[in-house]
Backbone of each chain as ProteinMPNN parsed JSONL, in Angstrom:
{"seq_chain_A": "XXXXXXXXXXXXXXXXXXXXXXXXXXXXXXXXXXXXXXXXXXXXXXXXXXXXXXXXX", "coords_chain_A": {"N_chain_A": [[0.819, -1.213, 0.0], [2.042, 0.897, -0.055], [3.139, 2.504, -2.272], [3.098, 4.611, -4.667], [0.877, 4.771, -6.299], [-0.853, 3.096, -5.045], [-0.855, 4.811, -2.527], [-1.871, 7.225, -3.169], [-4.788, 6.271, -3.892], [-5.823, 5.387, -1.412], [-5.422, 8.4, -0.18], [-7.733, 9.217, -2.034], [-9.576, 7.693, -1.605], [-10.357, 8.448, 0.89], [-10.824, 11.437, 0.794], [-12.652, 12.071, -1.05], [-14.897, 10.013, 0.219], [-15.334, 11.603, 2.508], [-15.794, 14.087, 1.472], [-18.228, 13.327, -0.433], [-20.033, 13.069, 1.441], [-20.677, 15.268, 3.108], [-21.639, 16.848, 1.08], [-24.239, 15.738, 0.084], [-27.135, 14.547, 1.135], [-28.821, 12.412, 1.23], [-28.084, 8.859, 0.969], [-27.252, 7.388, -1.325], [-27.116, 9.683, -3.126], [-24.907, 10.488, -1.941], [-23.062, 8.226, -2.188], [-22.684, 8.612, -5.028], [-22.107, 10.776, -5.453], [-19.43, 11.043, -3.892], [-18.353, 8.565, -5.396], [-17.733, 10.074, -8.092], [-16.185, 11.899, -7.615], [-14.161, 10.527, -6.837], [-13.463, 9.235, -8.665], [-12.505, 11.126, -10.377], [-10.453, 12.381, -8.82], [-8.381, 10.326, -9.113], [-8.654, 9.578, -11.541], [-7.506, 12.2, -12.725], [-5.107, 12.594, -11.552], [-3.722, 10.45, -12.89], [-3.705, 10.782, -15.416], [-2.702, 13.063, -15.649], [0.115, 12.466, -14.51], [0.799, 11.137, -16.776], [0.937, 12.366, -18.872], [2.792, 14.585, -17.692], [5.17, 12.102, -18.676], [4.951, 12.193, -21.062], [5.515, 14.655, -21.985], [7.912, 15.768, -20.681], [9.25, 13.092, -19.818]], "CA_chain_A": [[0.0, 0.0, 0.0], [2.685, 2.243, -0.055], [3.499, 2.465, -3.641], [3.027, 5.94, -5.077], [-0.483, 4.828, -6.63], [-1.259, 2.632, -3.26], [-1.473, 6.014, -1.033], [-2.77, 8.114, -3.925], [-5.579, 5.611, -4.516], [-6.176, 5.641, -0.059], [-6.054, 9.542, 0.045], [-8.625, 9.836, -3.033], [-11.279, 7.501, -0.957], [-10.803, 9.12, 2.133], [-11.038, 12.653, 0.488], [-14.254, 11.825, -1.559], [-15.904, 10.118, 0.944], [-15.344, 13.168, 3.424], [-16.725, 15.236, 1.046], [-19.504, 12.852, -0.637], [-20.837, 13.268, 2.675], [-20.923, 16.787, 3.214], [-22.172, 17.698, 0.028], [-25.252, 14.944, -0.275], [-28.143, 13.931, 2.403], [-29.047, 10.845, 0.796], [-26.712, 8.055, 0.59], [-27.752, 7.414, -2.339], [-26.472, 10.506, -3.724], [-23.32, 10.339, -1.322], [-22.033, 7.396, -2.978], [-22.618, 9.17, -6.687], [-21.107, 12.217, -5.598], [-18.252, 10.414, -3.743], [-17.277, 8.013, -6.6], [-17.494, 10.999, -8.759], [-15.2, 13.142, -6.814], [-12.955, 9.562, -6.505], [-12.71, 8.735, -10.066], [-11.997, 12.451, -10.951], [-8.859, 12.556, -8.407], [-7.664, 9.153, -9.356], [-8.351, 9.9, -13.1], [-6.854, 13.252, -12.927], [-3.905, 12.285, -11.177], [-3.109, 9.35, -13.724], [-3.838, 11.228, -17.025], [-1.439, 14.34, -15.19], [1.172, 11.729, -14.838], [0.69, 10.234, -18.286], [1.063, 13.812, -19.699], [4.116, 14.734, -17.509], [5.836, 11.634, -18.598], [5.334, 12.078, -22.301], [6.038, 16.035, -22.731], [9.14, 15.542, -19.747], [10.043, 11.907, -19.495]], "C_chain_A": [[0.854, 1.265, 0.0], [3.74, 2.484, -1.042], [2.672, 3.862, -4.041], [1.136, 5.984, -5.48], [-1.525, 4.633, -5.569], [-2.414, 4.19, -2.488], [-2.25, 7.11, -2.089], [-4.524, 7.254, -3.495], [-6.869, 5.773, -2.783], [-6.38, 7.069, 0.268], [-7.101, 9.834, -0.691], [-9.736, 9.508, -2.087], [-11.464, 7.82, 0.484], [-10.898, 10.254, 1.879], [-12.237, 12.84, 0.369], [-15.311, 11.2, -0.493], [-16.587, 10.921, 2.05], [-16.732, 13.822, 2.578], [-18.01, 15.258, 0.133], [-20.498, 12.818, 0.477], [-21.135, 14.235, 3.101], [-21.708, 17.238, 2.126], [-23.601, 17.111, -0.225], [-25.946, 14.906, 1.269], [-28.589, 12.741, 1.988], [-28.116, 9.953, 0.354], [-26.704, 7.807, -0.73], [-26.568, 8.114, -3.75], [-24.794, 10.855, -2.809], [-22.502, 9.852, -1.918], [-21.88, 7.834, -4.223], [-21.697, 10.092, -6.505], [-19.514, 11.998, -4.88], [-17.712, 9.464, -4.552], [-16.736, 9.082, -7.551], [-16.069, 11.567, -8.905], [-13.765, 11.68, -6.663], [-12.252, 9.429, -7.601], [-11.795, 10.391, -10.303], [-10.411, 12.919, -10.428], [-7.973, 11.654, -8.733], [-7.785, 9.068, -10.88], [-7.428, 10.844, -13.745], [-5.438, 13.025, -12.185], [-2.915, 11.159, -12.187], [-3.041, 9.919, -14.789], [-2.326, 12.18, -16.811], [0.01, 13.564, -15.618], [1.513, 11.375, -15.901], [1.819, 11.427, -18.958], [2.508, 14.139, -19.485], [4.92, 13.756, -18.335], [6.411, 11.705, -20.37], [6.322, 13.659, -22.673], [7.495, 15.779, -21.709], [10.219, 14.251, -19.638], [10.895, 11.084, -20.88]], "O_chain_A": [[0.427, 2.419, 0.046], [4.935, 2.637, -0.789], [1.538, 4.005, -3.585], [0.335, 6.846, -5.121], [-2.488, 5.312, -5.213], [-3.573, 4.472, -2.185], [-3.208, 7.762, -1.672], [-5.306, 7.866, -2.767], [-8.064, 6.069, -2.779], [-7.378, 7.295, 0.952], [-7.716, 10.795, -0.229], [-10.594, 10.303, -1.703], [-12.459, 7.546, 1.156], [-11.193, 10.752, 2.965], [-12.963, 13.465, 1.142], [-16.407, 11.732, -0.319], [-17.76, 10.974, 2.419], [-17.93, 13.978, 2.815], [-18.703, 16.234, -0.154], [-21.686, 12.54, 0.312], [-22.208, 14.147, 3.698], [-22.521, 18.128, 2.377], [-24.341, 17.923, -0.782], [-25.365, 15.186, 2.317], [-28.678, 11.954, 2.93], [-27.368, 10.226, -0.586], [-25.686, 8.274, -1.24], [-25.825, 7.666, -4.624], [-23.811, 11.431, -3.275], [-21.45, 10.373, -2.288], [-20.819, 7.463, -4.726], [-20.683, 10.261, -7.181], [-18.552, 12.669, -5.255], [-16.483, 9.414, -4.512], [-15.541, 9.109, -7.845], [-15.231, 11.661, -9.802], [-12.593, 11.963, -6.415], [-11.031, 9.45, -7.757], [-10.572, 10.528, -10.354], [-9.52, 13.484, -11.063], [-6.783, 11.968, -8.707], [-6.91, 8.419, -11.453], [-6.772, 10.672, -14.771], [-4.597, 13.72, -12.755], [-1.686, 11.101, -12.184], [-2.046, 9.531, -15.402], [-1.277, 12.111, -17.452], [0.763, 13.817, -16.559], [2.727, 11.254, -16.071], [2.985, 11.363, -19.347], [3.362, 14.112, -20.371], [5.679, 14.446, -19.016], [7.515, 11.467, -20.86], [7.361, 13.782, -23.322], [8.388, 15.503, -22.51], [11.437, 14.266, -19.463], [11.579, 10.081, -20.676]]}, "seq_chain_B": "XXXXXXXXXXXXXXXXXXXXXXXXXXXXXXXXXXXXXXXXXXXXXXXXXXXXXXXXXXXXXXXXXXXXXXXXXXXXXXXXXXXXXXXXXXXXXXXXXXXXXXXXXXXXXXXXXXXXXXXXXXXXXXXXXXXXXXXXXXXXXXX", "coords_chain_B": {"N_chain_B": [[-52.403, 47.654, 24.183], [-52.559, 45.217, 25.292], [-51.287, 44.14, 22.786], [-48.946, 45.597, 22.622], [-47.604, 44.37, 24.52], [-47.909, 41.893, 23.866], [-46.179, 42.263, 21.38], [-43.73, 42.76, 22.571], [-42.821, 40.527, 24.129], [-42.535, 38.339, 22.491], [-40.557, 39.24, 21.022], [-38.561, 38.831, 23.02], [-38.198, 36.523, 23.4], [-37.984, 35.534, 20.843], [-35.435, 36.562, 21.102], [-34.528, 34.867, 23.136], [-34.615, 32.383, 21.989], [-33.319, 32.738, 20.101], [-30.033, 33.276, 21.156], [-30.269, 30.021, 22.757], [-29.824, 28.924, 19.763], [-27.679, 29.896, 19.359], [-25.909, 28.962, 21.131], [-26.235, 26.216, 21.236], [-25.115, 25.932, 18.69], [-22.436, 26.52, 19.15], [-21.364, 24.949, 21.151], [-21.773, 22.348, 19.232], [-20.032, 23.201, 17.419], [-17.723, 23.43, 18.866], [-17.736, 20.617, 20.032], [-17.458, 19.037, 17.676], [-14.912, 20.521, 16.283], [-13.33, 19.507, 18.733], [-13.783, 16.277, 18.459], [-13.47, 14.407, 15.842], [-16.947, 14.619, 13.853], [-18.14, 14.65, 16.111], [-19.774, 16.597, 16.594], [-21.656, 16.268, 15.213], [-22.741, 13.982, 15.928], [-24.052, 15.272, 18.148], [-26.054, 17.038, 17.225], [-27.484, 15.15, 16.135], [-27.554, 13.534, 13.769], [-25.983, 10.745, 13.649], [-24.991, 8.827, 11.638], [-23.549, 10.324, 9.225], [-21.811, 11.456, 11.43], [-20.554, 9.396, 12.519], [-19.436, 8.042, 10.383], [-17.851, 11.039, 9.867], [-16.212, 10.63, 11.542], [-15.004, 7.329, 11.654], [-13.606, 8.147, 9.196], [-11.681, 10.86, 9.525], [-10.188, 10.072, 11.606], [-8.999, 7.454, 10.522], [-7.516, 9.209, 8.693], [-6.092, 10.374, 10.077], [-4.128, 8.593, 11.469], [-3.278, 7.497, 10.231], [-1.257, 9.078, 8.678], [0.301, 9.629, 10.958], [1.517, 6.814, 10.689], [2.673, 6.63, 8.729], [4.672, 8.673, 8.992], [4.657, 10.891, 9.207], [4.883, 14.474, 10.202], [4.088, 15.81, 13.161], [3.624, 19.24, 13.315], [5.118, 22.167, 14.953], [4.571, 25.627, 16.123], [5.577, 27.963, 13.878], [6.842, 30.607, 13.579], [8.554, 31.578, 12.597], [8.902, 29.854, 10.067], [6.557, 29.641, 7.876], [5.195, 28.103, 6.192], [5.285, 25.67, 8.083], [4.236, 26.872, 9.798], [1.208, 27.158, 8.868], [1.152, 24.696, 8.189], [1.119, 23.201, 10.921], [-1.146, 24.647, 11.931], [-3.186, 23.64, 10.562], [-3.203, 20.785, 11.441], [-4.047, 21.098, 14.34], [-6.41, 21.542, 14.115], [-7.592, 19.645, 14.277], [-8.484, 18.559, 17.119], [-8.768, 16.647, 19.904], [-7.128, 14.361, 18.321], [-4.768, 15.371, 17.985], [-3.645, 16.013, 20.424], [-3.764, 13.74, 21.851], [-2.183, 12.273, 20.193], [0.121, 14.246, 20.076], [0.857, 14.59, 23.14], [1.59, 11.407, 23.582], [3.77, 11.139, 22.163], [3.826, 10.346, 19.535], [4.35, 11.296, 15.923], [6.92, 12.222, 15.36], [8.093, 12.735, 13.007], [9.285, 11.166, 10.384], [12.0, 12.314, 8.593], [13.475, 10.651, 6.465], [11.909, 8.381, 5.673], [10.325, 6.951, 3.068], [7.827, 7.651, 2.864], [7.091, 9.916, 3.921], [6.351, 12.61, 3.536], [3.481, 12.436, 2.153], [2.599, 10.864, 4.78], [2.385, 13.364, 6.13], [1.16, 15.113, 4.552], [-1.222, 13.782, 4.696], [-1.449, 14.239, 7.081], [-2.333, 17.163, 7.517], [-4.461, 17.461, 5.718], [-6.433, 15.931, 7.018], [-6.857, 17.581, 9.082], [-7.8, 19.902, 7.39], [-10.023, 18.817, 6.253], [-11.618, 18.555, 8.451], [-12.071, 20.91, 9.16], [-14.15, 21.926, 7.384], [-15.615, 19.935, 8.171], [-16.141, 21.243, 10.508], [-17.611, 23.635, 10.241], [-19.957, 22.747, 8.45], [-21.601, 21.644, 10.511], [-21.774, 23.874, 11.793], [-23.704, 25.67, 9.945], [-25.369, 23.746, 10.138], [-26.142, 23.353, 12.529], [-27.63, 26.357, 12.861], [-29.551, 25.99, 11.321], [-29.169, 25.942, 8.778], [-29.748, 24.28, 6.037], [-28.533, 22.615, 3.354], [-30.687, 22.126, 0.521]], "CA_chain_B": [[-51.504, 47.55, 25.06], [-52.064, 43.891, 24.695], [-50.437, 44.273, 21.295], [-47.678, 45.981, 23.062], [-46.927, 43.489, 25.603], [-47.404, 40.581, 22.943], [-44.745, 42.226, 21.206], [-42.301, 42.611, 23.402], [-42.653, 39.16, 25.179], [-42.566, 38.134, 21.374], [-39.369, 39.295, 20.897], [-38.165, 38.033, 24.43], [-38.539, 34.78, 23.222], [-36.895, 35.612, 19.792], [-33.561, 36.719, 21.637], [-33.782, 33.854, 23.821], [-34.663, 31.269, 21.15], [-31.755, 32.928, 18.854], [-29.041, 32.869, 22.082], [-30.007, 28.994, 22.523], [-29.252, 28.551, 18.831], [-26.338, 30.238, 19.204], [-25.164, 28.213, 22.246], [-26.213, 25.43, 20.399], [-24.048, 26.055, 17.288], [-20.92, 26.705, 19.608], [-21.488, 23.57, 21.698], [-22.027, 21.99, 18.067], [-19.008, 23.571, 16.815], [-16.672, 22.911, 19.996], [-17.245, 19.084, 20.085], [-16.719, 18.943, 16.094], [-13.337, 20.502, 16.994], [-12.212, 18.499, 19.418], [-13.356, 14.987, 18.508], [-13.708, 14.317, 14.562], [-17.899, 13.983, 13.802], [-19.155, 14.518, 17.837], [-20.639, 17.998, 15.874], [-22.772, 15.944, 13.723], [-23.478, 13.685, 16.682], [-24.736, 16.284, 19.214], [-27.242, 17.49, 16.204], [-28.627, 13.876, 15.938], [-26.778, 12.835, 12.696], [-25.108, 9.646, 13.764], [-24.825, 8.206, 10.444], [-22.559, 11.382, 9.211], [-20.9, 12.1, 12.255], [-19.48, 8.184, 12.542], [-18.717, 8.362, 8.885], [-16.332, 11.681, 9.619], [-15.187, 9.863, 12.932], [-13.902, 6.931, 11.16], [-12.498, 8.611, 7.817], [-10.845, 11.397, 9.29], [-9.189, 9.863, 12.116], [-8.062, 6.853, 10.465], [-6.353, 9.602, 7.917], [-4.912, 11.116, 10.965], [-3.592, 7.875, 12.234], [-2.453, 7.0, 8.525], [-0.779, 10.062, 8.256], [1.454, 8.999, 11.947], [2.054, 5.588, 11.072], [3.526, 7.002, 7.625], [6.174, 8.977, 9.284], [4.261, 12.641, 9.225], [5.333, 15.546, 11.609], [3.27, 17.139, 13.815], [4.89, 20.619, 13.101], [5.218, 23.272, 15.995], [3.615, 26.864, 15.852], [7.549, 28.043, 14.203], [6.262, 31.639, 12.758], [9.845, 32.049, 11.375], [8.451, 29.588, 8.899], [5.431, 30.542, 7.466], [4.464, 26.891, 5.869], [5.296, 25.168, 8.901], [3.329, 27.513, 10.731], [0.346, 27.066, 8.565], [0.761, 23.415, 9.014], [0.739, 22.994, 12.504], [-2.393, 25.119, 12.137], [-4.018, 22.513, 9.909], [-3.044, 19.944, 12.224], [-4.52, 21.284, 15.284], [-8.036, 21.597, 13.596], [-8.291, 18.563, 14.895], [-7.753, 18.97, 18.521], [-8.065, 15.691, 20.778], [-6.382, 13.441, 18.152], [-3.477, 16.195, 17.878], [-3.313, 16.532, 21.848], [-3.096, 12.554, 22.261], [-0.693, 12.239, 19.629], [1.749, 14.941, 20.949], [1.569, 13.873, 24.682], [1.731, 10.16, 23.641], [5.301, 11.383, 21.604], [4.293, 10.309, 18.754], [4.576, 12.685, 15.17], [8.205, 13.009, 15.559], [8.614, 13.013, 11.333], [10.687, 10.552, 10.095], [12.024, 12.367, 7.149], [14.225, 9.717, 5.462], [10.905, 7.683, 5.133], [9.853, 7.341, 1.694], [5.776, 7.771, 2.63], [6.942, 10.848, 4.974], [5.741, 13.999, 2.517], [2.934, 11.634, 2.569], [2.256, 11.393, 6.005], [2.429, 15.165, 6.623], [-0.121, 15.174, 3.602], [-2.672, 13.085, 5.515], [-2.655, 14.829, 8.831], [-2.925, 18.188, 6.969], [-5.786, 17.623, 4.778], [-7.556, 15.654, 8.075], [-7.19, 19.012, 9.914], [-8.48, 20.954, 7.034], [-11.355, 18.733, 6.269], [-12.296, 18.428, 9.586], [-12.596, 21.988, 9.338], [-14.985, 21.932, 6.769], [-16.839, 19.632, 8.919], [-17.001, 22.115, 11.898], [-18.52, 24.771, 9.285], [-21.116, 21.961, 8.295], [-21.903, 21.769, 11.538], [-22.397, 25.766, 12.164], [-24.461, 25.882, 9.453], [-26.542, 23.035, 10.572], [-26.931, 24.33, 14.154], [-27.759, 27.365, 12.814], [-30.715, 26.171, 10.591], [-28.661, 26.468, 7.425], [-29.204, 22.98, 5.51], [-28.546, 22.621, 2.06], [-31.836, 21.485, -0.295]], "C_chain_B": [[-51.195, 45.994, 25.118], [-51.371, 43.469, 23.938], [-48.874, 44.725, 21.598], [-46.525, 44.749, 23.603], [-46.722, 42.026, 24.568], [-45.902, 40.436, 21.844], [-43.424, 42.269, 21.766], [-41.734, 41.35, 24.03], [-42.445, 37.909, 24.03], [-40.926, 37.823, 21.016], [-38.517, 39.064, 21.62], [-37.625, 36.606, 23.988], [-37.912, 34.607, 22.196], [-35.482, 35.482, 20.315], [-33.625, 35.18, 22.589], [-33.297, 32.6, 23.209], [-32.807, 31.707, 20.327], [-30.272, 32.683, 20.032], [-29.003, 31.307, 22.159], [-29.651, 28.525, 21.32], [-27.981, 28.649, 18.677], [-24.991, 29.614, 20.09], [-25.278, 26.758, 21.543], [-25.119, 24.97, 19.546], [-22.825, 26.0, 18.28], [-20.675, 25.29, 20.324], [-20.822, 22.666, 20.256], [-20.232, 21.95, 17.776], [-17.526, 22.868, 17.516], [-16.186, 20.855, 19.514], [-17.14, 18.846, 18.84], [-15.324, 19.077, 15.826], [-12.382, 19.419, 17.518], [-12.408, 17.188, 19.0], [-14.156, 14.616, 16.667], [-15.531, 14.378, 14.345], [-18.454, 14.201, 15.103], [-20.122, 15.704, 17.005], [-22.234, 17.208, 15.582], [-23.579, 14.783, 14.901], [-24.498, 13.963, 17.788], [-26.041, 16.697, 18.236], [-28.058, 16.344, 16.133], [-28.22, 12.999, 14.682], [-25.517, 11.885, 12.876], [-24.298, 9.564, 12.574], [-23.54, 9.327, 10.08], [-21.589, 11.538, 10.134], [-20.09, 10.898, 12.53], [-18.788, 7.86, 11.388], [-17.102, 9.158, 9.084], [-15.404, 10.964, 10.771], [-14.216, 9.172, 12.368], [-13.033, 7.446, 10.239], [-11.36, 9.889, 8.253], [-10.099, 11.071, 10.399], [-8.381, 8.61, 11.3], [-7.095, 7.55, 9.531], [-5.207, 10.256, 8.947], [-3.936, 9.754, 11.183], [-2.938, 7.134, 10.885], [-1.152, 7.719, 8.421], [0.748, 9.788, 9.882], [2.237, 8.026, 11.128], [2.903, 5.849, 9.386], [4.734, 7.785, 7.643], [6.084, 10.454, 9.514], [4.774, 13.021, 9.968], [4.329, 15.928, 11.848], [3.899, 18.476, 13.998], [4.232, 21.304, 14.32], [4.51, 24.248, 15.09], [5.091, 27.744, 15.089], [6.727, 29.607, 13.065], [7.494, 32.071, 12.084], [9.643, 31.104, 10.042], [6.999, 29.286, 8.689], [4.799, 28.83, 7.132], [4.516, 26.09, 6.886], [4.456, 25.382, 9.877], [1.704, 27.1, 10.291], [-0.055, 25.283, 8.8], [0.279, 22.881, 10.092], [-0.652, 23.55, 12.776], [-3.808, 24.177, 11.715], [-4.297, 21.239, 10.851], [-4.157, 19.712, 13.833], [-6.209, 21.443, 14.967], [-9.002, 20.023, 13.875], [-7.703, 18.134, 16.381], [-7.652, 17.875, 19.684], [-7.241, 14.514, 20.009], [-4.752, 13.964, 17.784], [-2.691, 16.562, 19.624], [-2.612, 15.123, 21.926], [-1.802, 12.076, 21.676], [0.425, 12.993, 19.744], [2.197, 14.416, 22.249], [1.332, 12.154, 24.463], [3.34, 10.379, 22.617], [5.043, 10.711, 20.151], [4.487, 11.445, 17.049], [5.623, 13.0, 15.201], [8.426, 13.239, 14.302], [9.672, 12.135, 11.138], [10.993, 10.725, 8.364], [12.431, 11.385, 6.175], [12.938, 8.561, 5.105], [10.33, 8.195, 3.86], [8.351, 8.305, 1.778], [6.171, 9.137, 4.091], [6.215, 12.165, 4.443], [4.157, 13.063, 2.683], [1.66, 11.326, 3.453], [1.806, 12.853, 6.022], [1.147, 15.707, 6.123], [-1.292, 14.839, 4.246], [-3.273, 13.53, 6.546], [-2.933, 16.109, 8.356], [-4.032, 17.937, 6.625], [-6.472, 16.965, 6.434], [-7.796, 16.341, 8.572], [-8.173, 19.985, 9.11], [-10.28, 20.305, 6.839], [-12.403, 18.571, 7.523], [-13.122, 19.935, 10.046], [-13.479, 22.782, 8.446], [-16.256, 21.208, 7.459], [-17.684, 20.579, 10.032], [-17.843, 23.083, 11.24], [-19.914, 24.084, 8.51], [-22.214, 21.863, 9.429], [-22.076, 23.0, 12.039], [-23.749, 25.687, 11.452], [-25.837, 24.987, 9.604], [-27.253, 23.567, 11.647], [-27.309, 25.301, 14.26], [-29.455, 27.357, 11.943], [-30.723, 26.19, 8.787], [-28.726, 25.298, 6.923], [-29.244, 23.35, 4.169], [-30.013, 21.574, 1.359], [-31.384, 19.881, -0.952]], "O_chain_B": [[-50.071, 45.499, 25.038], [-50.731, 42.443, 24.169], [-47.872, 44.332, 20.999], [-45.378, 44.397, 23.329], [-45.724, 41.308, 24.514], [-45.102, 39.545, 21.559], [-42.334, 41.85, 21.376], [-40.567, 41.141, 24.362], [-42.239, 36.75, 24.392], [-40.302, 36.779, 20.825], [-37.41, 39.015, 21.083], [-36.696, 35.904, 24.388], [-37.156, 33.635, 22.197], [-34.637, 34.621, 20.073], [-32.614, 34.479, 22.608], [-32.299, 31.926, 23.466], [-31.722, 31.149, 20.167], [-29.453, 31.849, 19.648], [-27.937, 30.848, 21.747], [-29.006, 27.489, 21.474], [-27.228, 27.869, 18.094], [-23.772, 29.68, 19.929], [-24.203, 26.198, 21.328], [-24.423, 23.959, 19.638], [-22.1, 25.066, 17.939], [-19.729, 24.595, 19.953], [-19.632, 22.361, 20.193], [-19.447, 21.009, 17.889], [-16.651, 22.156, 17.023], [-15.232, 20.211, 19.076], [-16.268, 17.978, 18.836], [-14.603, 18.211, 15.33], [-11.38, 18.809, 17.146], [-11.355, 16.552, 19.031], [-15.378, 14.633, 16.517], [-15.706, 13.747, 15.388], [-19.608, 13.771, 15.117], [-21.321, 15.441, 16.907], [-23.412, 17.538, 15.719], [-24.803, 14.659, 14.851], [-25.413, 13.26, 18.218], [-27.132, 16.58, 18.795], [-29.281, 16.476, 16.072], [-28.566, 11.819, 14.631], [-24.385, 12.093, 12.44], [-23.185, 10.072, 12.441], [-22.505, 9.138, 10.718], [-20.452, 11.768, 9.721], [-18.911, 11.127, 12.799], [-17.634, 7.432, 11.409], [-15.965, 8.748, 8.846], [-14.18, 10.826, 10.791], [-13.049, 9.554, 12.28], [-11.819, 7.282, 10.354], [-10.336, 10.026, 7.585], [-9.088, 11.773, 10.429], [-7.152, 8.665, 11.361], [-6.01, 7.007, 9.323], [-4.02, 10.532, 8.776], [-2.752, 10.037, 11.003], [-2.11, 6.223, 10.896], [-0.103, 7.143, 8.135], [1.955, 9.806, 9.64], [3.416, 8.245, 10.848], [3.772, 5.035, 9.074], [5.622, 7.765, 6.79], [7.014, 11.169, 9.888], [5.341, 12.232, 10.725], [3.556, 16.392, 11.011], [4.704, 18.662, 14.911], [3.07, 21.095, 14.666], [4.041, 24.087, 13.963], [5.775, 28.245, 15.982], [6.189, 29.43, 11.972], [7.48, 32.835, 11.12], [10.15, 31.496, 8.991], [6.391, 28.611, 9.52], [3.935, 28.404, 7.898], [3.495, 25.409, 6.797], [3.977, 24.557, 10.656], [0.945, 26.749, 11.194], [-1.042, 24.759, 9.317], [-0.755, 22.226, 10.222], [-1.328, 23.075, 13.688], [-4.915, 24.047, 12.237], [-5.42, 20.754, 10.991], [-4.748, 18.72, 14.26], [-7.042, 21.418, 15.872], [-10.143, 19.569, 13.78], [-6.67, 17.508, 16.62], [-6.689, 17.962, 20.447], [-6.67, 13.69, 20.723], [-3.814, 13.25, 17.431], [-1.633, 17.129, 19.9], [-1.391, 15.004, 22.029], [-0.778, 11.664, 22.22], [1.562, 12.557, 19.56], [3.303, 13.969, 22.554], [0.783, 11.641, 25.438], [3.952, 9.316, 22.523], [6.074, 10.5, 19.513], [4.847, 12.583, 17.35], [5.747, 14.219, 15.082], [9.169, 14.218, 14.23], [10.795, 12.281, 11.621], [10.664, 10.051, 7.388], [11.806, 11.263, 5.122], [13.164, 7.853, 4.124], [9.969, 9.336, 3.572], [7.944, 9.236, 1.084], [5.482, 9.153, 5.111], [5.414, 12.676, 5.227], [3.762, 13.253, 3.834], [0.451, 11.402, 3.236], [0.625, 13.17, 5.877], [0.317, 16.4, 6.712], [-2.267, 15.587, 4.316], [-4.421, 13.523, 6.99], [-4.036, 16.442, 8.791], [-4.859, 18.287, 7.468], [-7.104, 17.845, 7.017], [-8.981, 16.345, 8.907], [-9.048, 20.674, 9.634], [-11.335, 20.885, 7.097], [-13.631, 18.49, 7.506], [-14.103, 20.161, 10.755], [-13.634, 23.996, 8.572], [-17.432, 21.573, 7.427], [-18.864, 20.722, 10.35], [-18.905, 23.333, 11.811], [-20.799, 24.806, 8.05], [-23.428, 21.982, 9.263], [-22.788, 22.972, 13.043], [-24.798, 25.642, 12.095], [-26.985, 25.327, 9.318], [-28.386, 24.033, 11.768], [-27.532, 25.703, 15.402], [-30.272, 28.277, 11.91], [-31.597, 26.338, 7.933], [-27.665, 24.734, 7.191], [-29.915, 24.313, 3.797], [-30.226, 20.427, 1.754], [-32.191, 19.24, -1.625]]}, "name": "protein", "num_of_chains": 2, "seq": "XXXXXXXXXXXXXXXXXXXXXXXXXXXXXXXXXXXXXXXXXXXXXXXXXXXXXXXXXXXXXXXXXXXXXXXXXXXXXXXXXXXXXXXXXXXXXXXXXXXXXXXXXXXXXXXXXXXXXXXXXXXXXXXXXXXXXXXXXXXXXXXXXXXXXXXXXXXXXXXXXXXXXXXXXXXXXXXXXXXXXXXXXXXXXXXXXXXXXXXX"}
């Protein structure tokens, strides 16, 4: 778990579910708006990387 | 004169009602502070308030066992300072973990930036929770 993606992958679903919970009253919509908010940091963090590695690496 | 007295005893009751809200909210606010989610439990919102319990202490206790610092108040550095501020936003799992020694930072750990990362953001979102919690105890819910 403590591989660069590992702890990314552990801060995204403890971020999102923080704040799928704050932002929703129905679980319902908790879990939508917390995968949302999960994929989007764990998508956007992988594409970022992608990007860095082609224009830099 | 009836009309008089109804208003005044009217508005009696306004200021008192609005002071218990307001004692309310600080109560509210306080135990949100100090113990991750108590906010959301004092309001009646279990469900939520054991939610932020577990998620943002186990990031605090992620954020230790990864090698984080608990940074001092060091106003000669400005990010350090703001850290430690983040940190403390969460106030009995930042008390136990100083007087239990641990948080010393173990920089040469790979997962230490990391760490540091985890108990920050738990401080700040925690402090999004206590402002969830104002606005609840205040009457303020979102639709």
């Amino acid at each position: 778990m403590t591989t660069h993606l590992g702890v990314m992958i552990l801060f995204a679903a403890c971020v999102s579910t923080v704040f799928g919970t704050l932002l929703r009253e129905q679980p319902r919509d908790q879990v939508r708006v917390g995968g949302r908010i999960f994929v989007s940091l764990v998508g956007g963090a992988y594409a970022l990387g992608w990007l860095m590695f082609l224009v830099f690496g | 004169m009836p009309a008089s007295g109804a208003t005044g005893s009217g508005s009696s009751a306004g200021a008192t009602t609005s002071t218990e809200t307001s004692d309310r909210a600080l109560r509210a606010c306080l135990a949100a502070w100090l113990v991750p989610g108590a906010g959301h439990l004092l309001l009646g919102q279990r469900r939520k308030g054991g939610i932020f319990f577990v998620v943002l202490s186990v990031m605090f206790v992620i954020g230790l066992a990864f090698g984080g610092r608990l940074f001092p108040f060091q106003m000669q550095e400005p990010l350090v300072f703001l850290a430690a501020v983040a940190e403390w936003l969460q106030l009995l799992p930042r008390i136990i973990a100083g007087v239990g020694g641990l948080g010393q930072g173990d920089v040469v750990a790979v997962t230490y930036e990391y760490g540091n990362t985890f108990l920050i953001v738990a401080g700040l979102l925690n402090a999004l929770v206590v402002l969830d919690v104002f606005d609840r105890a205040r009457g303020r819910t979102r639709s």
